[in-house]
N, C-alpha and C positions, 0 to 999 in steps of 0.2 A: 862564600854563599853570594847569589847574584840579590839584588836589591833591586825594590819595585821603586822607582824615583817619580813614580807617575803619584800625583798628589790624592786622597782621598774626596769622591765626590761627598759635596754637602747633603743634607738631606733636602734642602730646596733642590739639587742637580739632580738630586735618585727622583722626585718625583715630577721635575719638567720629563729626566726622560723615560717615566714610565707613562704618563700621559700620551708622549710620541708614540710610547709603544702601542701603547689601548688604539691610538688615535689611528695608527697606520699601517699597524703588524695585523689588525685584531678583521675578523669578515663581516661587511656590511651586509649579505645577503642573509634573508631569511628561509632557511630550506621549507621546503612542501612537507617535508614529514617531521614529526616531531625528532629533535636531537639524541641521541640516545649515549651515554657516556661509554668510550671506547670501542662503541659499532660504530659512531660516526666519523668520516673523515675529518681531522680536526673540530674536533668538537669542542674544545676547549677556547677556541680562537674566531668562535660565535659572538658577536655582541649582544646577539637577541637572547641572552640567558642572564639571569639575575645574577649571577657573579659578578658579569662586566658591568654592570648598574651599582652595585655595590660596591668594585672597587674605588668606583669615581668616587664617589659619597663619602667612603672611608677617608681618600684622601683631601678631600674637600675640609671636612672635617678636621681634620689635621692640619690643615693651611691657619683654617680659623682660628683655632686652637694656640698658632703659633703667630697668628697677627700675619700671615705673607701673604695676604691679598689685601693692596691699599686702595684702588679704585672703587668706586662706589656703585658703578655699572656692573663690574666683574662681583661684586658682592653681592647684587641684587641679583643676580647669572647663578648665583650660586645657590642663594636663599628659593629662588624657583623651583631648581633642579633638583635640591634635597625635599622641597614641599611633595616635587612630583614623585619622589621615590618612598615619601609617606601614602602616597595614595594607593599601592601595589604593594606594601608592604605585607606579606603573609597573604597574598593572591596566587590564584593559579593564573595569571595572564597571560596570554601569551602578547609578548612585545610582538608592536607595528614598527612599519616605515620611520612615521612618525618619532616613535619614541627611539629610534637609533640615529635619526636627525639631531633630537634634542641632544642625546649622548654627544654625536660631535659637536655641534653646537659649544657646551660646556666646554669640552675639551681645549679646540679649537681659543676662546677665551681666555681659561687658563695660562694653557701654552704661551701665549699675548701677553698676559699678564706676569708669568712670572719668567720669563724673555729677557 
């Protein structure tokens, strides 16, 4: 049997490079019509949809949780960003410009921070 020699990523690693992912893979554009699940072209790979606001959070959350954000700028970066995703919380909003700035914004941060 061949054998995987390639080491297991930590969970600090699984979430620097999910962060890349959100950060790079994920579409800055807001389309003119609303999104529709599986009539849209990649629809899943919109930032302007509350999933991708919630995956940050989630794992923001999970950084805190485990103490892996020591900076106190990137902590204040964070406490914002969860504030702002209290304020949309169980809204129909539709996300701006703006708030997929902030999105990278955070990201951007993170990635910095646990780099």
């Amino acid at each position: 049997m061949g054998e995987n020699f390639e080491a297991p990523l930590s969970e600090k690693e699984k979430i620097i490079k999910s962060f890349h992912r959100l950060r790079y893979e994920y579409i800055d554009d807001i389309p003119q019509e609303k999104i529709i699940p599986y009539k849209t072209p990649n629809w899943d790979r919109y930032k302007c949809r509350t999933n991708f606001f919630n995956s940050i959070s989630l794992k923001i959350l999970l950084l805190q949780q485990k103490g892996l954000i020591a900076s106190p700028e990137a902590q204040l970066e964070c406490e914002n960003f969860l504030e702002f995703c209290k304020t949309i919380e169980g809204t129909s909003k539709f996300y701006q410009r703006e708030d997929i700035d902030r999105a990278n914004r955070i990201l951007d941060v993170l990635i910095k921070e646990l780099s």
